[in-house]
N, C-alpha and C positions, 0 to 999 in steps of 0.2 A: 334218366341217365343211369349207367350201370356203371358202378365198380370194381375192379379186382387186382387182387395181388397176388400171384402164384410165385410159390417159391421152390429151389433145387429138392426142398424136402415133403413138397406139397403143402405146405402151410401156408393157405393164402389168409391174410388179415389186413383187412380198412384200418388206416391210418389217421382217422379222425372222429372226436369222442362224441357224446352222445347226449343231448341236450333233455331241459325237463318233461318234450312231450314223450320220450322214450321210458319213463317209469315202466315199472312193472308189477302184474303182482304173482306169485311162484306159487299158488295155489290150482291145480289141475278141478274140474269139475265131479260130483260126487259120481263113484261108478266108471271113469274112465279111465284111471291106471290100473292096470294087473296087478296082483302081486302072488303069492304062492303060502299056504297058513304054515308052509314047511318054515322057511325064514320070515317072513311076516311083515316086508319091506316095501315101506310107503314112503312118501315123500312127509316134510314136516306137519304133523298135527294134524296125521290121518293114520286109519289103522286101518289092515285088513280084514273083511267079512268072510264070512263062509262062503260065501261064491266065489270068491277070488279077486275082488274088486275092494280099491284103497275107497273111503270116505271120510272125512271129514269129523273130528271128533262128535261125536253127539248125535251124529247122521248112518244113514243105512238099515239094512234089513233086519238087523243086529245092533246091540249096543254092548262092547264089550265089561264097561263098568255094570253090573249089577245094583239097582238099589238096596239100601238097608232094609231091613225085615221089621217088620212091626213089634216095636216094646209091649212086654207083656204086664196085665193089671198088675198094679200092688197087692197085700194083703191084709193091713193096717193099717190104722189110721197115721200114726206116725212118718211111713213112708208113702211115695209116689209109684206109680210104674216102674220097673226095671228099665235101664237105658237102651234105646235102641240098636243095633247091631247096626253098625258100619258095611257098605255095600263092598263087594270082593273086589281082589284085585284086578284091577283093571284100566281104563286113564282115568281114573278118577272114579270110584264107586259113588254111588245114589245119595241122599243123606236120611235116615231114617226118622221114621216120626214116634213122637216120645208116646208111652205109654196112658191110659189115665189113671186116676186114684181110685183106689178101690169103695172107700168112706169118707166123710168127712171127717177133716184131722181134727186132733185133742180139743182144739179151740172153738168147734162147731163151722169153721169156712168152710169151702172147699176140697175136693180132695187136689192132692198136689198131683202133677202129672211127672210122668216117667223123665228124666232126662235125654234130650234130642241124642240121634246117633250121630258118631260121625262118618265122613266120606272115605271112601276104598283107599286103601294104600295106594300110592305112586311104585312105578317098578324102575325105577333107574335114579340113582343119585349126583351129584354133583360130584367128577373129580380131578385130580391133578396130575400132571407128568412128572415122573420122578427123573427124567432123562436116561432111564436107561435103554430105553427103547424106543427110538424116535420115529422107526419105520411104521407108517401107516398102514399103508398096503402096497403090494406089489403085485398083486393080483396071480401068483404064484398057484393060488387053490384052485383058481376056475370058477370059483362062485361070486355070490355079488355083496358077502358081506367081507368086512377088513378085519386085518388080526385082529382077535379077541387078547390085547398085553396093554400094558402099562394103564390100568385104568379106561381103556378105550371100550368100544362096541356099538356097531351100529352097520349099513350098508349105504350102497352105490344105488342111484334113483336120476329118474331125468322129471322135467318139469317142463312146462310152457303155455302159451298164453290164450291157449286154447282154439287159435284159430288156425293151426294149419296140423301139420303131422309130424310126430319127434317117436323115436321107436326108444325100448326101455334099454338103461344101462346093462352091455353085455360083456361078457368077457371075452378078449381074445388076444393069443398071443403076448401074454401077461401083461396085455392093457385093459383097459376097460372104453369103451368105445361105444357112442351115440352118433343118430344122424337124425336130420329133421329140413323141411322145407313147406311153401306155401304160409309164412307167415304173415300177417297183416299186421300185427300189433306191434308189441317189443319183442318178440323173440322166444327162445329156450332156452334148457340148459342142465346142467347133470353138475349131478351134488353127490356128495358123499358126507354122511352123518358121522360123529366121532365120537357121542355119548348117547345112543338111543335104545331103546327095546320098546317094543311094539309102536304104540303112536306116543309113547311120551319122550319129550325133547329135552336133555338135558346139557348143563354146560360142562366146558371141559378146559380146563387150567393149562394152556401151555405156555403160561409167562417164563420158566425155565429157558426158552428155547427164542433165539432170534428169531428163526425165519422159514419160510417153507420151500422147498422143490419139490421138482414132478418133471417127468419126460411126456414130448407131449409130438404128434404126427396126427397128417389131415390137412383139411382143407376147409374153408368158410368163402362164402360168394356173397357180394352184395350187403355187407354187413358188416360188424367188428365183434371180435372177442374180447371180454373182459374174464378176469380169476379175481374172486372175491372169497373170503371170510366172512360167513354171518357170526354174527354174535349178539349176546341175546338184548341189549341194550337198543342196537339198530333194528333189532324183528322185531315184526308183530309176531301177536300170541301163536296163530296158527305155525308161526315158525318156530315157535320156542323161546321169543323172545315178549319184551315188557314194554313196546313200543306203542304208541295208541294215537291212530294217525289222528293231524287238528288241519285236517283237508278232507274235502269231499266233492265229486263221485270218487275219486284215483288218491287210495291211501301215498302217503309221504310217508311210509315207515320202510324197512329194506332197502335202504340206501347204504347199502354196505362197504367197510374199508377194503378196495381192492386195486388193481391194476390192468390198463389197458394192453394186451397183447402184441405186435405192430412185427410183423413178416417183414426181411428185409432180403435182396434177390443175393444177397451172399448165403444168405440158408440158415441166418444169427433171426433171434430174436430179440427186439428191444421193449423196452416194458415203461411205460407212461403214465404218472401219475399227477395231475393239475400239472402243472410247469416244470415237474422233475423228469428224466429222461436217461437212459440210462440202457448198456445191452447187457441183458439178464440171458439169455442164452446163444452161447456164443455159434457159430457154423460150425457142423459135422464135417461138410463135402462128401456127404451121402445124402440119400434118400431116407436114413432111418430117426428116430427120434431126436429130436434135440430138451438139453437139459437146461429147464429153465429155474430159477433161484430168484425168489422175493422176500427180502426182508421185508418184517413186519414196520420198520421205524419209516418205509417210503410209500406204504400205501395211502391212499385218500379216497374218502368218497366222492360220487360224481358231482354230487347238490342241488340235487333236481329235490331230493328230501330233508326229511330234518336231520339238523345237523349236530355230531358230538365233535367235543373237541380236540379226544385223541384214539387210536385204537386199543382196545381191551383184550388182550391174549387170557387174561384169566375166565374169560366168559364167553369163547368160542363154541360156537354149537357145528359147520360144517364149513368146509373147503367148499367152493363150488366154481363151477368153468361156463360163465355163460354168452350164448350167440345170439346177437344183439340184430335187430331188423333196421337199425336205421345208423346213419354215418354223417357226424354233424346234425345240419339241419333238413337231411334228403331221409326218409322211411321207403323201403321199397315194401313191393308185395312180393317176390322170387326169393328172398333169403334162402341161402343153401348150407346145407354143413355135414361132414364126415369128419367128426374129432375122434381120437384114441389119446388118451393119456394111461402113465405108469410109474411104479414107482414113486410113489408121492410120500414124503418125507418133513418131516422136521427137521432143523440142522441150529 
């Protein structure tokens, strides 16, 4: 059975949500995303190598943490080795190993050993929105990362489930804009980071702030859209988050507070969340973006994962727009998608 809904604005969206065999998980395989060492923009909890290719913290031809250097001997008996040096900055440096003693100490034991080192600095910290600048990106630069203001930093990145083809987050037309098709699983999807630099994932404070928009044109076949917030209580680690799935083979962690999409042939979008409903973007009567608006107080997760029991703005890590392969209880294998979103905002 095939689905679709095409609208005056091209924005076709399935009307029906997406059960537990649709989980997902938003980790790309090592070596298959691009990325460029100029911006260094991988998806979460992967960094870019010298070839040009995202991997997976710990993995690749390269490792960007450095281990700690070897503690050097003591020279009295009173003392142990010097402490080992801390491995450089990176996702996390090596941990270095302690020194030995040079003699045995005063008492005739042992000699004491050097003090263990510690691990590399983290490069990005935890922060918060002051409100005075709510704009994320507008995609105004051309590039794929978002203003560098109010405590923010990080870029645009697409993701998917490995079995079909998603091309990477592009600029165009002061959108930002992904396509993808041939998927067998759950789908893809394009994210954009709010507190990152290189592969470490940090969170970002916008409980100041209700709720988010974005303008968004395109088209989806055979599938649904959801817009989600990860934050870091709902992720796993690889996403930056502290989730630790209690299911196996298909982690239950990334069940994120978000909202389902739903194309309507006036050219409005409505936005779905369990049993709330409601039109979050109203009709153009053009062909050009429509401006969608989600508070934070009407999201929910799907619950196909574990569950919290409210949303956390103070521990957001990314905005994300994802194209789902299946509607209801139907998964097709055709999933199609040409998304552009812009202007995407706090309010």
């Amino acid at each position: 059975m095939r689905s679709q809904v095409r609208l005056c604005f091209s924005l076709a969206l399935a009307l029906a949500g997406v059960g537990a065999a649709c989980s997902y998980d938003p980790h790309p395989k090592d070596g298959q995303e691009a990325c460029s060492l100029g911006d260094r923009l991988c998806p979460y909890g992967y960094w870019c190598a010298s070839n040009n290719l995202c991997y997976s913290n710990g993995h690749g031809p390269t490792n960007s943490g450095a281990g700690g250097s070897i503690a050097k001997i003591g020279v009295n008996s009173a003392n142990g080795g010097n402490s080992g040096a801390g491995g450089v900055i990176g996702p996390g440096g090596g941990i270095a190993v302690g020194g030995a003693g040079a003699i045995p100490d005063s008492a005739g034991g042992p000699p004491a050993g050097g003090a263990v080192g510690t691990g590399g600095a983290t490069i990005c910290t935890p922060n918060k929105a002051t409100g005075s600048n709510p704009l994320i990106d507008d995609m105004a630069d051309g590039d794929n990362g978002i203003i560098p203001q109010d405590g923010r930093t990080g870029g645009w990145y697409t993701y998917s489930d490995n079995t079909g083809t998603v091309t990477p987050a592009t600029p165009s037309s002061d959108m930002m804009c992904a396509s993808g098709s041939g998927f067998s699983n759950w789908g893809a999807g394009l994210g954009v980071n709010l507190d990152a630099v290189l592969a470490e994932i940090c969170t970002y404070d916008a409980s100041i702030y209700s709720g988010i928009r974005f303008t968004i044109k395109g088209s989806i076949t055979d599938g649904k859209m959801r817009f989600i917030i990860q934050t870091a209580d709902t992720a796993d680690a690889l996403s930056g988050g502290t989730c630790v799935s209690t299911r196996t083979p298909n982690s239950n962690c990334n069940d994120a507070y978000g909202v389902d999409l739903i194309g309507q042939s006036a050219g409005g979008v409505t936005c779905q969340s369990t049993s709330l409903s409601w039109p979050c973007g109203p009709a153009t009567g053009t062909a050009g973006p429509v401006t969608v608006t989600v508070p934070f107080s009407y999201m929910s997760q799907e619950g196909w994962g574990q569950l919290f029991p409210t949303f956390n703005p103070k521990i957001m890590t990314a905005p994300q727009w994802q194209f789902k392969n299946c509607t209801g209880t139907s998964c097709y294998t055709d999933m199609s998608f040409n998304i552009c979103v812009g202007n995407v905002s706090f309010y």
